[in-house]
py3Dmol code that shows the C-alpha trace and the ligand (Angstrom):
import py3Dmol

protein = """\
ATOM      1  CA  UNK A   1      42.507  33.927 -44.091  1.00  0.00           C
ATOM      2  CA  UNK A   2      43.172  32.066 -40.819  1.00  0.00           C
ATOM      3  CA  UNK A   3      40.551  30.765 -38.486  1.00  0.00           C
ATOM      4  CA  UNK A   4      40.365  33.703 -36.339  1.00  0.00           C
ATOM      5  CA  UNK A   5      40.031  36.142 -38.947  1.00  0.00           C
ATOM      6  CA  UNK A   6      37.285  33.757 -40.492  1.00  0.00           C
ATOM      7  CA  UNK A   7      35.710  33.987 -37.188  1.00  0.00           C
ATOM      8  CA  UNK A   8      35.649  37.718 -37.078  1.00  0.00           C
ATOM      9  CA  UNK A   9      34.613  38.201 -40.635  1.00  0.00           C
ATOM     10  CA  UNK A  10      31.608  36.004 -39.523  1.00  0.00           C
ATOM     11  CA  UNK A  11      30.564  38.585 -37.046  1.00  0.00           C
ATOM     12  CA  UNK A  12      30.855  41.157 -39.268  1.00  0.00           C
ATOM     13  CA  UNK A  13      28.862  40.414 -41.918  1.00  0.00           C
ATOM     14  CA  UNK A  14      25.738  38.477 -38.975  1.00  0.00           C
ATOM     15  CA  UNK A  15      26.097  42.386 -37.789  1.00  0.00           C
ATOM     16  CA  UNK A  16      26.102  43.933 -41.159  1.00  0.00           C
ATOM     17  CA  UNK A  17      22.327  41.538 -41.481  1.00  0.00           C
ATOM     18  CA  UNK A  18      21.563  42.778 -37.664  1.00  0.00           C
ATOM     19  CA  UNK A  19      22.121  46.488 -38.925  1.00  0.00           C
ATOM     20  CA  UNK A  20      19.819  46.438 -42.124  1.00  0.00           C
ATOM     21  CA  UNK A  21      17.246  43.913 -40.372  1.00  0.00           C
ATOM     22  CA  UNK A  22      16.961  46.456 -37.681  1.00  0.00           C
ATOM     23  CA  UNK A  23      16.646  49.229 -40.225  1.00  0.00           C
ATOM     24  CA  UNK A  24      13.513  47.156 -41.720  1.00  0.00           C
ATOM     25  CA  UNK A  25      12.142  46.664 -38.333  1.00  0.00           C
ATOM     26  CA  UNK A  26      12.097  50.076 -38.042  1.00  0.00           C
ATOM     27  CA  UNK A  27      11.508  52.045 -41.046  1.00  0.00           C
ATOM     28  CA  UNK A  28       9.231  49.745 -42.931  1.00  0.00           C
ATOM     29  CA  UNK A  29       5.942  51.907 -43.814  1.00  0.00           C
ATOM     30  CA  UNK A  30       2.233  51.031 -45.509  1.00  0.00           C
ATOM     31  CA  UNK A  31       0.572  48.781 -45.453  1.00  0.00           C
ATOM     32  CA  UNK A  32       3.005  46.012 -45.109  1.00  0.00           C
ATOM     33  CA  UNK A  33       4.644  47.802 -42.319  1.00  0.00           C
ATOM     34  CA  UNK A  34       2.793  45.435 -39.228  1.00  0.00           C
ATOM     35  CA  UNK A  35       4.253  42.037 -41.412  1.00  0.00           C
ATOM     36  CA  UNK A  36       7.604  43.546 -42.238  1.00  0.00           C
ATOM     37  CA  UNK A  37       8.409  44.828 -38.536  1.00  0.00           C
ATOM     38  CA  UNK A  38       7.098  41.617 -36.844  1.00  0.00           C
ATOM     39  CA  UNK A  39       9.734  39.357 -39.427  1.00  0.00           C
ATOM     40  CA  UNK A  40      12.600  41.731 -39.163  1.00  0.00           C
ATOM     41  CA  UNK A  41      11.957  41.504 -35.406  1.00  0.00           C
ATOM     42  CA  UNK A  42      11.875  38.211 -35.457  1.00  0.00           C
ATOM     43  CA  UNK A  43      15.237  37.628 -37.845  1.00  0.00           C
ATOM     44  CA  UNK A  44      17.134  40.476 -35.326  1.00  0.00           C
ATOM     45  CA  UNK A  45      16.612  38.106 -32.368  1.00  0.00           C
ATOM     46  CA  UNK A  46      17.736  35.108 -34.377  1.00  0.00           C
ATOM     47  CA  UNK A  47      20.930  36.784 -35.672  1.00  0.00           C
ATOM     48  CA  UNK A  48      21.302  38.608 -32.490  1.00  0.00           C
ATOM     49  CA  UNK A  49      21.941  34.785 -31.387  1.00  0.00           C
ATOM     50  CA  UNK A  50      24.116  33.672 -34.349  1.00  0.00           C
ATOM     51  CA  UNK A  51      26.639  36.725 -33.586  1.00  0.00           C
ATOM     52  CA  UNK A  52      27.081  35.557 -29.821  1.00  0.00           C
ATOM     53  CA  UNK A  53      27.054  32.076 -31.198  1.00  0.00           C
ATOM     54  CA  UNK A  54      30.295  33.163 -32.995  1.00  0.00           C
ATOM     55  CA  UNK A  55      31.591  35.557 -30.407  1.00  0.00           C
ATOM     56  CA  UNK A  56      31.511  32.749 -27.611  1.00  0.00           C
ATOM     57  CA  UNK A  57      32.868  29.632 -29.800  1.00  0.00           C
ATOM     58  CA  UNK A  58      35.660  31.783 -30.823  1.00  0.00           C
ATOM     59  CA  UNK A  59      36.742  32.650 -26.903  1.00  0.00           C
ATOM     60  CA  UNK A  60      36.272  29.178 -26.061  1.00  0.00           C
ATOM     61  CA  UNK A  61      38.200  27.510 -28.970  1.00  0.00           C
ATOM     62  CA  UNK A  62      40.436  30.353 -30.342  1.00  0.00           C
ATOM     63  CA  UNK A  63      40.519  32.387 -27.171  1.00  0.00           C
ATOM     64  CA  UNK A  64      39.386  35.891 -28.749  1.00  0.00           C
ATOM     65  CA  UNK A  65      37.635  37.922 -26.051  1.00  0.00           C
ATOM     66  CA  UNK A  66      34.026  38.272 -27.037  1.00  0.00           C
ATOM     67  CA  UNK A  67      34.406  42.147 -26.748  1.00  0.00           C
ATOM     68  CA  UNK A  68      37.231  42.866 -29.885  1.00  0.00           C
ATOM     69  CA  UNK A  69      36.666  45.880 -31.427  1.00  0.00           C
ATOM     70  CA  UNK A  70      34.578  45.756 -35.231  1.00  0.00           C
ATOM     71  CA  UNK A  71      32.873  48.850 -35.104  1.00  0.00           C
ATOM     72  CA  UNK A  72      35.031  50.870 -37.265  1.00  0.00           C
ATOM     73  CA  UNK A  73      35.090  47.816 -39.870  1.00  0.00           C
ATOM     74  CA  UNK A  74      31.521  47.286 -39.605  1.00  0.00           C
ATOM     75  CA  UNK A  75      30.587  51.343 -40.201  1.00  0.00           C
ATOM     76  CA  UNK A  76      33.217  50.280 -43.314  1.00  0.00           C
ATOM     77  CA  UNK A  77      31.229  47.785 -44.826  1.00  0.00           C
ATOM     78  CA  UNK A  78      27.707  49.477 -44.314  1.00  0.00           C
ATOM     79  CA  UNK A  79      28.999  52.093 -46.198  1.00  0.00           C
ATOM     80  CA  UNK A  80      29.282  49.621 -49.265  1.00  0.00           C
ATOM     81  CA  UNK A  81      25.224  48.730 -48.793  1.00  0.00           C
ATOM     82  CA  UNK A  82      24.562  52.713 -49.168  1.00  0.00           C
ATOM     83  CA  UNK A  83      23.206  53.194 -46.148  1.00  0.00           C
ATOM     84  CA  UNK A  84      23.753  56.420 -45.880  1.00  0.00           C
ATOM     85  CA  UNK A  85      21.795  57.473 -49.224  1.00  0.00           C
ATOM     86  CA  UNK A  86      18.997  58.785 -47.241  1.00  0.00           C
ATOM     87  CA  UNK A  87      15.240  57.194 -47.527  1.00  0.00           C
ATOM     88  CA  UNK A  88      14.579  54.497 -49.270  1.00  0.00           C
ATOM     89  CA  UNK A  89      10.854  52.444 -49.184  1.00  0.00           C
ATOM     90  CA  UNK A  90      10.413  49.057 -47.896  1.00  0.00           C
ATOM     91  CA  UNK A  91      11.594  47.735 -51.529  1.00  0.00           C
ATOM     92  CA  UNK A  92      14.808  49.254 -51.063  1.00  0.00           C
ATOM     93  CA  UNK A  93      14.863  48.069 -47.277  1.00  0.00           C
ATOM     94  CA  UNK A  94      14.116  44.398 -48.000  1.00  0.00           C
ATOM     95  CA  UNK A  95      17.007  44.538 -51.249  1.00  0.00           C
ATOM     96  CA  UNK A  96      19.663  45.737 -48.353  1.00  0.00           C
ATOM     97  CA  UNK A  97      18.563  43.481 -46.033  1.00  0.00           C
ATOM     98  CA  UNK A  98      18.763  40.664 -49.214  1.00  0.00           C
ATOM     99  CA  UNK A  99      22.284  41.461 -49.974  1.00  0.00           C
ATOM    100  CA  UNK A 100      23.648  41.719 -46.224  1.00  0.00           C
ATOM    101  CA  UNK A 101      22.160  37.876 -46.204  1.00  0.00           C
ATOM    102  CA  UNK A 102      23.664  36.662 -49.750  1.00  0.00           C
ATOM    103  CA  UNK A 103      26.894  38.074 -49.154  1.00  0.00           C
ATOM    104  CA  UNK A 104      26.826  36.702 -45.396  1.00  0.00           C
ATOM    105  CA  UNK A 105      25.742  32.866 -47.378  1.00  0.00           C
ATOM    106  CA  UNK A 106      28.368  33.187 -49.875  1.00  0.00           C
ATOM    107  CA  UNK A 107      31.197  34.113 -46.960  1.00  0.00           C
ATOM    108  CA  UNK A 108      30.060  31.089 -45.011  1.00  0.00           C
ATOM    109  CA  UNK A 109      29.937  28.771 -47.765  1.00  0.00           C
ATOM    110  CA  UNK A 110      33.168  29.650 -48.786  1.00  0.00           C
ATOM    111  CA  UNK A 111      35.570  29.364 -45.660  1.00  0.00           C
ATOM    112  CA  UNK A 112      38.181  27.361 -45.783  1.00  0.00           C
ATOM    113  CA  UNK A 113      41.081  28.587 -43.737  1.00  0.00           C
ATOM    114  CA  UNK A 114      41.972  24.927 -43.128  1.00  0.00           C
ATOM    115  CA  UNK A 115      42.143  25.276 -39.882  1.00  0.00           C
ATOM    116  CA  UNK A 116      38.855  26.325 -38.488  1.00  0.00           C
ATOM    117  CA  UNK A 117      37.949  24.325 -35.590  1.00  0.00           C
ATOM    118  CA  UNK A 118      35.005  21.562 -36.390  1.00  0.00           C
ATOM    119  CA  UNK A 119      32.853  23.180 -33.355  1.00  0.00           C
ATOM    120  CA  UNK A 120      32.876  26.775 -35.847  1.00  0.00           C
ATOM    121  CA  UNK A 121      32.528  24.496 -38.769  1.00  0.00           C
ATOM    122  CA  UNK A 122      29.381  23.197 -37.363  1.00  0.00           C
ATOM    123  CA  UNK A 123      28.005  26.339 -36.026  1.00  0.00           C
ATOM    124  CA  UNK A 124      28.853  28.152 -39.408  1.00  0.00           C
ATOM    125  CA  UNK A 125      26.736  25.680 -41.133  1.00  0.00           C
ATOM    126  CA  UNK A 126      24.043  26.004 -38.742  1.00  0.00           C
ATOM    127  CA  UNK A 127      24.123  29.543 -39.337  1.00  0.00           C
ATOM    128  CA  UNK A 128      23.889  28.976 -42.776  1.00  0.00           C
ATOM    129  CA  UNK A 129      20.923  27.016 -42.808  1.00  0.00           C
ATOM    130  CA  UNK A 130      19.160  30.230 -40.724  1.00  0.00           C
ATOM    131  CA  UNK A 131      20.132  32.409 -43.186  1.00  0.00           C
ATOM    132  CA  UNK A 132      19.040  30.249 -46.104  1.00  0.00           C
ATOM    133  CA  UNK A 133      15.615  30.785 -44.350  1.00  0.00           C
ATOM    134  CA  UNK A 134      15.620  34.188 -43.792  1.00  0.00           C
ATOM    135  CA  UNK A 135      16.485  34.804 -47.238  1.00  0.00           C
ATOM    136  CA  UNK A 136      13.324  32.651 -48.445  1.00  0.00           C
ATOM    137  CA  UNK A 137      11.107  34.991 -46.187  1.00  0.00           C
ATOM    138  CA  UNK A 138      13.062  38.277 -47.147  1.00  0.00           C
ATOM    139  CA  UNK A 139      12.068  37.099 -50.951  1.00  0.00           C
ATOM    140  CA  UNK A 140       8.593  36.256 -50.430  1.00  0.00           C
ATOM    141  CA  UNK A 141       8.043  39.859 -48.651  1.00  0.00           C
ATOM    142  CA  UNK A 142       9.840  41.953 -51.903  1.00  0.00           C
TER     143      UNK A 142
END
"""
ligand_1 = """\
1
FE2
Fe 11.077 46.057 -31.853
"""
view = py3Dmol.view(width=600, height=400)
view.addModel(protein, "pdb")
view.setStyle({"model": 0}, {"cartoon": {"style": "trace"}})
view.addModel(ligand_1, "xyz")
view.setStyle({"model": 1}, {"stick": {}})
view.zoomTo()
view.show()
């Protein structure tokens, strides 16, 4: 994969964690709803900043317009969290919301297109280090 579709992938999968963290921030229920909406709120603000992160280090050092199209990929990839197996409870909330963040740590740890820039580099392991985090309160809450 080359840097740019590195960079893209990274979008993807910080909006594939946007998506279920929003689903959590809406749909928790209980008694644990007030602590589960107030983190997932939290974690959509900070990954609503990681996916602009991406979008506006790769116009400035690939020159990809911050508006390219990922919907129809993104619907894609949902689809492979079974999101669209009707209600689950906040167990089965927090578990989506735990793989969207694994699988976005294990594609961040892994790039290597050799020739991502060292700004993306940097803010991919930034990013990573956020996500590490989230997953640590994401696991406390299940
Ligand atoms: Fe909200």
């Amino acid at each position: 994969m080359n840097a740019i579709g590195e960079m893209k992938e990274a979008v993807l999968r910080i909006e594939v964690c946007l998506s279920v963290l929003k689903d959590l921030h809406y749909r928790a229920s209980g008694s644990a709803f007030y602590g589960l909406h107030i983190m997932a709120g939290k974690l959509v603000d900070e990954f609503r900043g990681y996916s602009d992160d991406v979008k506006e280090n790769g116009f400035i050092e690939y020159g990809i317009p911050t508006d390219f199209e990922f919907q129809n990929d993104l619907v894609a990839m949902l689809k492979t969290l079974g999101l669209d197996e009707g209600e689950v409870g906040n167990e089965g909330l927090l578990e989506r919301v735990n793989k969207a963040l694994s699988d976005l740590n294990v594609f961040l740890q892994g790039r290597n297109s050799g020739n991502t820039s060292a700004g993306m580099m940097n803010l991919f392991g930034g990013i990573a280090e956020g996500v590490e985090k989230a997953t640590f309160f994401v696991n406390r809450s299940i």
